[in-house]
Residue frames as qw, qx, qy, qz and C-alpha x, y, z in Angstrom:
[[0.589, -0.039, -0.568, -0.574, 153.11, 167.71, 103.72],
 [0.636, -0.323, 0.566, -0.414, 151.13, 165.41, 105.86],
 [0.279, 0.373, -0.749, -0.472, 151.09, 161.81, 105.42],
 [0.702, -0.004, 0.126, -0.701, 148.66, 159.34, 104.84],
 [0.354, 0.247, -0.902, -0.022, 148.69, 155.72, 105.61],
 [0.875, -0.309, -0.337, -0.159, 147.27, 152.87, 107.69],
 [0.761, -0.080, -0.556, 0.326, 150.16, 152.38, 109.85],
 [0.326, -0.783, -0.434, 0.304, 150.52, 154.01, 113.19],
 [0.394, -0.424, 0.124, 0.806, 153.51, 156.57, 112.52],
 [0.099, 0.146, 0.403, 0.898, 150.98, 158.17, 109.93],
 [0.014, 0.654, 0.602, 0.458, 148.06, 158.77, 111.34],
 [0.021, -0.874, -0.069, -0.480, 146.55, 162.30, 112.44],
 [0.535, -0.216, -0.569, 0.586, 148.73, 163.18, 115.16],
 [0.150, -0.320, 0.041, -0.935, 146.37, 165.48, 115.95],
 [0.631, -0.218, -0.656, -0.352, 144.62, 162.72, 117.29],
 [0.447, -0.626, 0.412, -0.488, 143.56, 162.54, 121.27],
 [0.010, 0.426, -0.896, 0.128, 145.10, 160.22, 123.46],
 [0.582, -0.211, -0.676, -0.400, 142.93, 156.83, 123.08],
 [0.367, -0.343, 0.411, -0.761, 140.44, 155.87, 125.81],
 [0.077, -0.060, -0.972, -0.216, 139.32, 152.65, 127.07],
 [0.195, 0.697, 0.664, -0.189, 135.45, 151.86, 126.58],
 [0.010, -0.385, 0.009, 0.923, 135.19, 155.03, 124.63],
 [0.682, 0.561, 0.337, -0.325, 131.52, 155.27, 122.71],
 [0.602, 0.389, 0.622, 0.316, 131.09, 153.99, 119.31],
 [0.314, 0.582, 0.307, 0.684, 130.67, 157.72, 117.61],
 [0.074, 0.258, -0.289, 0.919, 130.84, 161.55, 118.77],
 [0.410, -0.568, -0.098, -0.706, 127.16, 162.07, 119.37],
 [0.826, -0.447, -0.340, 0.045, 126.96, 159.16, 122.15],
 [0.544, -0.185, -0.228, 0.786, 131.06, 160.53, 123.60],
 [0.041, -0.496, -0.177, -0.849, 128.85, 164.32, 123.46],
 [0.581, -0.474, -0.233, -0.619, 126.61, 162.92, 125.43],
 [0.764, -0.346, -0.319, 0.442, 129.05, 161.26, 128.19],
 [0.469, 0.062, -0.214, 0.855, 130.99, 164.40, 128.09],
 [0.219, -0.524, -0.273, -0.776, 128.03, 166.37, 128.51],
 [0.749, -0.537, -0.377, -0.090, 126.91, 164.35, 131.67],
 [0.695, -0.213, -0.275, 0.629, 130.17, 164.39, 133.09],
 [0.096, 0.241, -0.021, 0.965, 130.52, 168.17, 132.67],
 [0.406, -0.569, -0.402, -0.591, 127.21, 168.27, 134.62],
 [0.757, -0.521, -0.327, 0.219, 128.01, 166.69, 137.57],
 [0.411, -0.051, -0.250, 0.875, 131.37, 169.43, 138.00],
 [0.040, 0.648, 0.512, -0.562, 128.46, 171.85, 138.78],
 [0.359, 0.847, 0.362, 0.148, 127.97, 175.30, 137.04],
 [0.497, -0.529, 0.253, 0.639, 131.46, 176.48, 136.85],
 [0.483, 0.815, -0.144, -0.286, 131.69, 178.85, 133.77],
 [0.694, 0.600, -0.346, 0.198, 135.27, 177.62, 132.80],
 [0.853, -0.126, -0.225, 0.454, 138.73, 176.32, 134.47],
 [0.339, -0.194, 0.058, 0.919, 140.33, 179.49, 134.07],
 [0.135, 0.779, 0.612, 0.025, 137.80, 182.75, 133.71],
 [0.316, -0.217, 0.085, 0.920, 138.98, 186.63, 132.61],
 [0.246, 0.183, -0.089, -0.948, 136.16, 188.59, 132.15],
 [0.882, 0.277, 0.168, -0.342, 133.74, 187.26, 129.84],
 [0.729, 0.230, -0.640, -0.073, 136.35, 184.43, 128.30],
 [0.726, -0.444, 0.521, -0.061, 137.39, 181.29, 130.19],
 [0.241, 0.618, -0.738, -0.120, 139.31, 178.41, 129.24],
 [0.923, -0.276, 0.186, -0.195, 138.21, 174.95, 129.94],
 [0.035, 0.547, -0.831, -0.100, 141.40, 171.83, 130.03],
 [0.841, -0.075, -0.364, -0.394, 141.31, 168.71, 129.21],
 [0.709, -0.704, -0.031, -0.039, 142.03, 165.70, 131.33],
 [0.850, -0.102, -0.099, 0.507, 145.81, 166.04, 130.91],
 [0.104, -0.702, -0.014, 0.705, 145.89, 170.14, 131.70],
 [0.234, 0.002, 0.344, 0.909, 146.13, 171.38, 128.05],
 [0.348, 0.378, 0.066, -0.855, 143.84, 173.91, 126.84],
 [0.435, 0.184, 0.790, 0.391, 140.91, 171.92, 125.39],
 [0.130, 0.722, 0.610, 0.298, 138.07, 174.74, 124.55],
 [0.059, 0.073, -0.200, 0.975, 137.49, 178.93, 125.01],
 [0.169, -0.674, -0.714, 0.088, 134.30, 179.51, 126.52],
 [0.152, -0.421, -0.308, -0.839, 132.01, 182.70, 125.37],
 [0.241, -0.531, -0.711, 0.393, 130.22, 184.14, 128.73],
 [0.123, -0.863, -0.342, -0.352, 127.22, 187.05, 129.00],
 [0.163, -0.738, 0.127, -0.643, 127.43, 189.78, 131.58],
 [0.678, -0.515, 0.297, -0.433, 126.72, 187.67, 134.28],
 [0.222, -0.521, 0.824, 0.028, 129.49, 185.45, 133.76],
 [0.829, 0.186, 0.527, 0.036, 126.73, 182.18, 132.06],
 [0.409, -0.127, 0.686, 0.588, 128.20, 180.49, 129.49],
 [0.447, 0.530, -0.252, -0.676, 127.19, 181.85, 125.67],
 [0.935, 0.349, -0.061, 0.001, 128.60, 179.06, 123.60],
 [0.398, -0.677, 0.494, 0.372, 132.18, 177.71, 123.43],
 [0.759, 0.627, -0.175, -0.002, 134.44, 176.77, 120.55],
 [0.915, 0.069, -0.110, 0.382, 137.99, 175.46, 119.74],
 [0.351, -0.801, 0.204, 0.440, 140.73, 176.77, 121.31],
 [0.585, 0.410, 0.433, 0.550, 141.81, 178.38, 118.05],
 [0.283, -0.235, 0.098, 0.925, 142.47, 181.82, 117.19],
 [0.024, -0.211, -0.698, -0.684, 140.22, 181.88, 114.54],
 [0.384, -0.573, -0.724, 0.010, 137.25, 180.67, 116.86],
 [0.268, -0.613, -0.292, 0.683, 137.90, 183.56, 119.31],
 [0.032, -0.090, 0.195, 0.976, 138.45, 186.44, 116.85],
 [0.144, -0.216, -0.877, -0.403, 135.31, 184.80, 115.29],
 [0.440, -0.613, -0.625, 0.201, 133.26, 184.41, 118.68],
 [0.331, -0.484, -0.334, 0.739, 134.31, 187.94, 119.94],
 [0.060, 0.016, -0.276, -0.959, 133.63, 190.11, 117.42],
 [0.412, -0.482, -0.656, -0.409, 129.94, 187.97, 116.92],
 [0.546, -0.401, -0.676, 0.290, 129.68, 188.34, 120.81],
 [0.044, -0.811, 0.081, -0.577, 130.99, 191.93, 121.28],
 [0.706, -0.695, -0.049, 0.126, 133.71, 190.88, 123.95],
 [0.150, 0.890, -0.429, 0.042, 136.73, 192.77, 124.13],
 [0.876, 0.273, -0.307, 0.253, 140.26, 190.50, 123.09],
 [0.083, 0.675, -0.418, 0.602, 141.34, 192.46, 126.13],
 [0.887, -0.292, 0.171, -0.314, 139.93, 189.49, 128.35],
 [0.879, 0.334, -0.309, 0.145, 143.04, 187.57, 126.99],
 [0.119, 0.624, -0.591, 0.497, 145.31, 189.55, 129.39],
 [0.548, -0.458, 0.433, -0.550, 143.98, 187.89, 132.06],
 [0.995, 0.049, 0.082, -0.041, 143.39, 184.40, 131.03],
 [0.770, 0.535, -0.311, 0.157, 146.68, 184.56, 130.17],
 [0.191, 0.573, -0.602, 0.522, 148.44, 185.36, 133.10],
 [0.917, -0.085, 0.076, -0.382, 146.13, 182.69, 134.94],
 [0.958, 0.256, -0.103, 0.080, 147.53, 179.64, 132.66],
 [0.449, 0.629, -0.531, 0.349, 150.86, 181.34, 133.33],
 [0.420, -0.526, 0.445, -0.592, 150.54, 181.20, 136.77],
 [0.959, -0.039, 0.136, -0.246, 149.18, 177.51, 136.47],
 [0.134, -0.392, 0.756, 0.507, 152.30, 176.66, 134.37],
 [0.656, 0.570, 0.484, 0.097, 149.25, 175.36, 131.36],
 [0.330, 0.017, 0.567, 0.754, 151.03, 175.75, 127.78],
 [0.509, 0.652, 0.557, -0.075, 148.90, 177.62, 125.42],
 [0.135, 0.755, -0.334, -0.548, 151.39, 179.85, 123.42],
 [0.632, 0.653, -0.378, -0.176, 152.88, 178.83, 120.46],
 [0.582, 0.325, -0.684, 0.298, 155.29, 175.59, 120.36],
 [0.056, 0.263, -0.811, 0.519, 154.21, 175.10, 124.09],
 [0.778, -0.194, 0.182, -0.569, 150.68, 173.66, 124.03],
 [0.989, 0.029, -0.093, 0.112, 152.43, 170.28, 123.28],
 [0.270, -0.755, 0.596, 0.051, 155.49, 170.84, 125.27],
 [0.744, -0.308, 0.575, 0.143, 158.04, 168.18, 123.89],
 [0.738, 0.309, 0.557, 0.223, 156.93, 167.49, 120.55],
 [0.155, -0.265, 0.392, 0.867, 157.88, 171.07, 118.76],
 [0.145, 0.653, 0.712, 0.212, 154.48, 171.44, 117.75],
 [0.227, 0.076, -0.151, 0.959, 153.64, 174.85, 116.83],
 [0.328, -0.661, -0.670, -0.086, 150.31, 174.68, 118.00],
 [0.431, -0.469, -0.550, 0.541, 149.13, 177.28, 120.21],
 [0.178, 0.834, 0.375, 0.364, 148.10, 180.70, 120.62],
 [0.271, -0.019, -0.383, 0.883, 149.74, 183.99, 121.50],
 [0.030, -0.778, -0.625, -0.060, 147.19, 186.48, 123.27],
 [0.107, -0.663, 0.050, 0.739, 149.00, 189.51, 123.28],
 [0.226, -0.231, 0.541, 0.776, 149.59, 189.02, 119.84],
 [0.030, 0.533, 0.779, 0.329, 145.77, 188.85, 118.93],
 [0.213, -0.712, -0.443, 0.501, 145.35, 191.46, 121.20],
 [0.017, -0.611, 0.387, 0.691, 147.74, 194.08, 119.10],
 [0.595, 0.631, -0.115, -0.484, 146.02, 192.70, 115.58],
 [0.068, 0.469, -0.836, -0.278, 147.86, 189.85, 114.58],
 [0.539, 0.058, -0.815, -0.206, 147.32, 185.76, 113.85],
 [0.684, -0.470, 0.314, -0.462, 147.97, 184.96, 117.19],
 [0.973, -0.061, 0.222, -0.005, 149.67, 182.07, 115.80],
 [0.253, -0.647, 0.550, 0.463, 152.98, 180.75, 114.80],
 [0.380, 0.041, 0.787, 0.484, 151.69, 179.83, 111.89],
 [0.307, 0.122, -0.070, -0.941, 149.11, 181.52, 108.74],
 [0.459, 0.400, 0.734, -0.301, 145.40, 180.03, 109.53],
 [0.576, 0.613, -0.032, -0.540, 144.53, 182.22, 106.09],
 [0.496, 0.526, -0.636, -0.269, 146.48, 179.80, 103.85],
 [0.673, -0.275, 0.675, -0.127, 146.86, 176.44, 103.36],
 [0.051, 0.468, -0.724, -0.504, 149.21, 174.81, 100.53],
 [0.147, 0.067, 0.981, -0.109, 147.12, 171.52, 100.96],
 [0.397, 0.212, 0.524, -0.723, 143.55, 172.65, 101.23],
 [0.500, 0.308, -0.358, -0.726, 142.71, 171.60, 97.63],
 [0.424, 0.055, -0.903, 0.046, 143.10, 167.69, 98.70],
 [0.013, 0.127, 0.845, -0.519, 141.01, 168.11, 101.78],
 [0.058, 0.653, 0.720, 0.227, 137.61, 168.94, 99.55],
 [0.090, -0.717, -0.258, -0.641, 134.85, 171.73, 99.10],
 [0.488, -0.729, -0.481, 0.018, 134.60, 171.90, 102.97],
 [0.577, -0.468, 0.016, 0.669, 138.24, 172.83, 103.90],
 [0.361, 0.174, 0.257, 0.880, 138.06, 175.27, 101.23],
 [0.341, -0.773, -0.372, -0.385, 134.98, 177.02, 102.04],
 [0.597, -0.761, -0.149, 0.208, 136.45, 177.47, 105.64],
 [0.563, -0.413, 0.029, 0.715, 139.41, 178.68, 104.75],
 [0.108, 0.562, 0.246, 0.782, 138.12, 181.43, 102.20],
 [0.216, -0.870, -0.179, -0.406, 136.05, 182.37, 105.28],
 [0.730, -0.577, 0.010, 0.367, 138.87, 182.53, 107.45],
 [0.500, -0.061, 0.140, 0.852, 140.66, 184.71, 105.38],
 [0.116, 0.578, 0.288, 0.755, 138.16, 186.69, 105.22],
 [0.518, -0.761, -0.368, 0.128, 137.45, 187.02, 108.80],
 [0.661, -0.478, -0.005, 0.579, 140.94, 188.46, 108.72],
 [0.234, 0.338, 0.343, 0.844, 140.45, 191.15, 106.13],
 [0.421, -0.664, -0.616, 0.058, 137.87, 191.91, 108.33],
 [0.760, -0.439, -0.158, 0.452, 139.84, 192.35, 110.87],
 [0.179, 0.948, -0.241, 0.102, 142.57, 194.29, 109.02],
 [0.812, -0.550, 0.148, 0.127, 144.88, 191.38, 110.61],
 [0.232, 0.799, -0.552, -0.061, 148.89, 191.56, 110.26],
 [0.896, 0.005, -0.187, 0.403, 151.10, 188.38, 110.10],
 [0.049, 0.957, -0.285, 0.026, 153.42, 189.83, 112.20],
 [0.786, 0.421, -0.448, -0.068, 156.81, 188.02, 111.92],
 [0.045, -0.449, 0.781, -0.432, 158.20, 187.91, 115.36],
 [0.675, 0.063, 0.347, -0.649, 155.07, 185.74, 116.09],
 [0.800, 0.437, 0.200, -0.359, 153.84, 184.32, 113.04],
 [0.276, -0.581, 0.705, 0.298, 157.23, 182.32, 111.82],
 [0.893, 0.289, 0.039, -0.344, 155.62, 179.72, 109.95],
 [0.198, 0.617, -0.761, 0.044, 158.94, 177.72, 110.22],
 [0.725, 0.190, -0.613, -0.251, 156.89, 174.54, 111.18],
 [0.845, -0.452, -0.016, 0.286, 157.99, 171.56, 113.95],
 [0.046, -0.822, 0.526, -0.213, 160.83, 173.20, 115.99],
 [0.852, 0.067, -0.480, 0.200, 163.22, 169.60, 116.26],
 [0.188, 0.353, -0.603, 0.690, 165.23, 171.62, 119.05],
 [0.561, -0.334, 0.052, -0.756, 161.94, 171.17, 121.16],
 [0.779, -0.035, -0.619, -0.094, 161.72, 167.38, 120.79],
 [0.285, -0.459, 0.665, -0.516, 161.87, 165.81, 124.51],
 [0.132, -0.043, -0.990, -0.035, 161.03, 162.30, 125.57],
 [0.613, -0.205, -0.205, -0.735, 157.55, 161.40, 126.06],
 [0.095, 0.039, -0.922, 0.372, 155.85, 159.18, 128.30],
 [0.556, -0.334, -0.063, -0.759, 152.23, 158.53, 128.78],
 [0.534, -0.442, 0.559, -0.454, 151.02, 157.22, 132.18],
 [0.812, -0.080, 0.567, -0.110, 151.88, 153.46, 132.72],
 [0.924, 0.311, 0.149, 0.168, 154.30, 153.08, 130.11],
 [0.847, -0.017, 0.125, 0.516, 157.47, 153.19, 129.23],
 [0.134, -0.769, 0.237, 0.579, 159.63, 156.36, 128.09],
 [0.677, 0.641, 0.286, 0.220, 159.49, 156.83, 124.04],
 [0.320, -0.766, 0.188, 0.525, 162.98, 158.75, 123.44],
 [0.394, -0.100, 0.663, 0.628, 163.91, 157.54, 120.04],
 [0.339, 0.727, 0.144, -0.579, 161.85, 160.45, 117.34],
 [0.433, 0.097, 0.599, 0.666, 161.62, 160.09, 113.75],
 [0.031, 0.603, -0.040, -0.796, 161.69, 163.22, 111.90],
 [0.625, 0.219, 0.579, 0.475, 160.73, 163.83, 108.35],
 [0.077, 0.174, 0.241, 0.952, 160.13, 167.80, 107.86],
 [0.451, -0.213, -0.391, -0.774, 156.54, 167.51, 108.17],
 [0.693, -0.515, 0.117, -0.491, 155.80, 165.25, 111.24],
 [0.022, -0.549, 0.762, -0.344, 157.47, 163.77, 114.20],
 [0.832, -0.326, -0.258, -0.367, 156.85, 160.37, 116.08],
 [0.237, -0.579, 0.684, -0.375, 158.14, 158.79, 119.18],
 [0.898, -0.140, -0.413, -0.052, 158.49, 155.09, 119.66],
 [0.810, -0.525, 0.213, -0.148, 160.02, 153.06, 122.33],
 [0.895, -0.124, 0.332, 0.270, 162.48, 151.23, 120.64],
 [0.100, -0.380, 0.609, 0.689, 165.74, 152.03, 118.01],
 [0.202, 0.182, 0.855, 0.441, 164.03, 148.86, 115.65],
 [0.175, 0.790, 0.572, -0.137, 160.23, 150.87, 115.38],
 [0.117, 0.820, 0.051, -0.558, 161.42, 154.28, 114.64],
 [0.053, -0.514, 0.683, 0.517, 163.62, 152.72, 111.83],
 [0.224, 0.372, 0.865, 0.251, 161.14, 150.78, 110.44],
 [0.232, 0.894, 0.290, -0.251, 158.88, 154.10, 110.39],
 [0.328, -0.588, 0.516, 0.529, 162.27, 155.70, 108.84],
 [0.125, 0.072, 0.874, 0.465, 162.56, 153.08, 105.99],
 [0.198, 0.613, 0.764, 0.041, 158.73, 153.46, 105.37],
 [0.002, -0.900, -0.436, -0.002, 158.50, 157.63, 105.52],
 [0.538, 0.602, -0.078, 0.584, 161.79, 158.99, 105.31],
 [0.401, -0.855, 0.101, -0.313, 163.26, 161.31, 107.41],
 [0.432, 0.453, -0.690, 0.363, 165.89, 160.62, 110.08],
 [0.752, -0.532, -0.366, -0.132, 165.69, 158.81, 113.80],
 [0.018, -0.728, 0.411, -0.548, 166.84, 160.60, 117.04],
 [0.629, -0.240, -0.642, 0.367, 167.98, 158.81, 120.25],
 [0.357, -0.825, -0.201, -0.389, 166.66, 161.66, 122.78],
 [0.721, -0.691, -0.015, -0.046, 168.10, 160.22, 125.58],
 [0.827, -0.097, 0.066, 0.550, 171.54, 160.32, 124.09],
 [0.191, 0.702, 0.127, 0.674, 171.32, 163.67, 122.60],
 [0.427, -0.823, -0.195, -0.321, 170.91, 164.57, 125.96],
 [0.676, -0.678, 0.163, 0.237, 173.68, 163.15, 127.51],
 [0.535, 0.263, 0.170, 0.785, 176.34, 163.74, 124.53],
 [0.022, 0.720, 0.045, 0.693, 175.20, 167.85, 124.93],
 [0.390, -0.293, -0.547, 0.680, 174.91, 167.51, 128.84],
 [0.223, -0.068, -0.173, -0.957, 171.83, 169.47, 128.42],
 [0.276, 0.167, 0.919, -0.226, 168.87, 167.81, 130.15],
 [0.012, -0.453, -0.617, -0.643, 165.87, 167.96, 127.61],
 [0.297, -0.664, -0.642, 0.241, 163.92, 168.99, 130.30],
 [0.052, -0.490, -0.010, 0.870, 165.08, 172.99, 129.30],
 [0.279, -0.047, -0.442, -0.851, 162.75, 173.06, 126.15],
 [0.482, -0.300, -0.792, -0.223, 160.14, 170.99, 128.35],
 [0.008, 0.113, -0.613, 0.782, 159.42, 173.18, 131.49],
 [0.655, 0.064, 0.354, -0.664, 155.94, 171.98, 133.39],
 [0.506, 0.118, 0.848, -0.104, 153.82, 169.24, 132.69],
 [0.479, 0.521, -0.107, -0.698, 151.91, 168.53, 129.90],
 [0.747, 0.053, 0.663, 0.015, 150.82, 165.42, 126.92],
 [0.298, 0.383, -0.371, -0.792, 151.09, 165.45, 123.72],
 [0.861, 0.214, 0.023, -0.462, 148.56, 163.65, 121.38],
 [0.408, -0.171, 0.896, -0.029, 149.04, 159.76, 121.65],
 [0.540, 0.077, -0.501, -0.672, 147.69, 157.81, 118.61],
 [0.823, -0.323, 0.037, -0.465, 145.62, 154.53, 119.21],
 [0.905, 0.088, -0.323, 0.263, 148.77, 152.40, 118.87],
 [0.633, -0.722, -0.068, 0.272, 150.59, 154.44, 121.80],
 [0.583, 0.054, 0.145, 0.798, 152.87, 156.63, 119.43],
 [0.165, -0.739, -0.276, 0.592, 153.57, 159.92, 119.97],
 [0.589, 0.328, 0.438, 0.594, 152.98, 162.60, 117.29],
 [0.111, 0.736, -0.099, -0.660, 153.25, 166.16, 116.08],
 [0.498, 0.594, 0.482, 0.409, 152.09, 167.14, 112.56],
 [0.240, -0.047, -0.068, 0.967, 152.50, 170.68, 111.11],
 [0.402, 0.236, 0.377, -0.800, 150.06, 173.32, 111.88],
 [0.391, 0.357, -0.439, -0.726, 148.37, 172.68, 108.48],
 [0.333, 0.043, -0.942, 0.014, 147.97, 168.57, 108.96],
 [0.114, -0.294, -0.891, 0.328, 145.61, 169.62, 111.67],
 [0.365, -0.014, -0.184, -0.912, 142.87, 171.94, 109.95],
 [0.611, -0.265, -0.588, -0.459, 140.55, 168.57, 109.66],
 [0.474, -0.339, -0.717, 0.383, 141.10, 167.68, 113.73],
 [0.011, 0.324, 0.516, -0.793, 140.09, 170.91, 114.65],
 [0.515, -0.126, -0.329, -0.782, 136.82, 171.24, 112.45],
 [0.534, -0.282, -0.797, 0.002, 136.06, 167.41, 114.12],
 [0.173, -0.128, -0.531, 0.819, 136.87, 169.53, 117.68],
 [0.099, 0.032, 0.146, -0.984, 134.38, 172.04, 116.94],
 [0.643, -0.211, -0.378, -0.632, 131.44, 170.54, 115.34],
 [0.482, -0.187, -0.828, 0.215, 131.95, 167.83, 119.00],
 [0.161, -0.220, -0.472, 0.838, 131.87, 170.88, 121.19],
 [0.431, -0.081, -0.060, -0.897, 128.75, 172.14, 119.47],
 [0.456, -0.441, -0.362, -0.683, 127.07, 169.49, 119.86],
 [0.385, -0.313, -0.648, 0.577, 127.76, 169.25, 123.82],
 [0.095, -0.072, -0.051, -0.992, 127.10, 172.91, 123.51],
 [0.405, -0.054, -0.535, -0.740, 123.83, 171.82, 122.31],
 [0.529, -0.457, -0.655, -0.287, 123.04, 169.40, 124.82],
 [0.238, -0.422, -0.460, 0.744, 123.98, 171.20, 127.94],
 [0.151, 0.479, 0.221, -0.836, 122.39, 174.37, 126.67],
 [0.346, 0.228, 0.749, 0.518, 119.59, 173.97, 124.23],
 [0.098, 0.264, 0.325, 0.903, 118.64, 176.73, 122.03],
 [0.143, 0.488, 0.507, -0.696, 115.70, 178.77, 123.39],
 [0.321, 0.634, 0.656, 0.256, 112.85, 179.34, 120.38],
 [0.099, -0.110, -0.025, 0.989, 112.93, 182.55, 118.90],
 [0.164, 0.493, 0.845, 0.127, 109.44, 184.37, 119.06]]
């Protein structure tokens, strides 16, 4: 379940890492990110395999998939989501065989984007396989068609997720099971966290359903006592197992920082409403770098 509160260890930890000066509301932070993405010229995408690309954000993770014509200009992009791609290719007529490539790119970069490694550290199972979309599956380690919650998050989240299960009847798609595990945060994953200019956060509190990292013993136990669950020392687990965390944490990589500087991971499900916010930002950047052309 996800929980919901005012205090920092509850909110979305799907949330990006806070920015200072950052505009007052999306359309005005569209329209900085839109400029700024002007000035890097007329690169199609960060990482390009046919007609997909990949754009990152500024701490390397995959932030968008980017939908290119014949001649390599950009179509439209969307969240880096399974969904969005199956979606965007089939509407586009580009072949999910462009994944081989982007994929062995990002490897090549060391950039997460499988499962449980776009947020190295936190055991998030975020992320997408692309072989595994390729051969008819999710593509995810979790099922985008379902969602235990969706009846609390209104008419909208339910509307999207009927059509998201029906994209995948579509489809004919399989949950297959080596993949698609739905088994949630992976706690063996957990690794300290750090985000630039500050301290090391090593001490995690766990409750089934989402993780947070603080700085101190007294913060994670006070999130504890408030949300249940149980609080790891990281940095002791590490040296009681003589195991440096740093084997479930290979390459770089952030995970989402709330505005009070605590690291979180929610399950997959907790973050259905942060990527609808994702998509309807990126359209309208979409929108003002490339506006529509009149049909006549």
């Amino acid at each position: 379940m996800e929980i919901s509160s005012s205090a920092a260890a509850t909110r979305s930890a799907s949330t990006a890492a806070a920015t200072p000066n950052k505009p007052r509301n999306a359309a005005n932070f569209a329209d900085s990110l839109a400029d700024a993405v002007k000035l890097t010229g007329n690169l199609a995408a960060a990482f390009v395999s046919g007609r997909l690309g990949v754009d990152l954000n500024s701490d390397g993770i995959p932030l968008r998939m980017v939908y290119l014509d014949q001649e390599g200009s950009r179509l439209t992009t969307s969240a880096f989501c399974a969904e969005s791609i199956l979606r965007n290719t089939q509407q586009l007529g580009i072949s999910l065989n462009d994944l081989k490539g982007l994929g062995t790119q990002l490897d090549a970069a060391g950039v997460g984007y499988k499962p449980y490694e776009l947020y190295r550290g936190t055991g998030s199972d975020h992320g997408i396989d692309f072989d595994d979309l390729i051969a008819g599956g999710l593509g995810t380690a979790y099922d985008w068609t379902q969602d235990a919650n969706v009846a609390a998050k209104g008419p909208g989240a339910i509307r999207r997720l009927e059509e998201a299960a029906a994209l995948a009847q579509s489809l004919q798609l399989v949950a297959h099971a080596e993949v698609t595990q739905n088994k949630g945060i992976d706690p063996t994953r957990f690794a300290t966290q750090a985000a630039t200019g500050e301290s090391p956060r090593h001490y995690v509190m766990f409750n089934g359903s989402v993780a947070a990292w603080y700085g101190s013993s007294e913060q994670a136990e006070q999130a504890r006592h408030l949300y249940g669950g149980g609080v790891t020392d990281l940095a002791l687990r590490a040296s009681s197992t003589a195991v440096g965390m740093d084997a479930h944490n290979p390459g770089s990589g952030t995970s989402p920082v709330n505005s009070n500087g605590v690291t979180q991971a929610t399950t997959s499900s907790s973050a259905v409403s942060w990527n609808d916010q994702l998509q309807a930002l990126i359209d309208a950047i979409h929108e003002r770098l490339h506006p529509p052309t009149p049909i006549r």
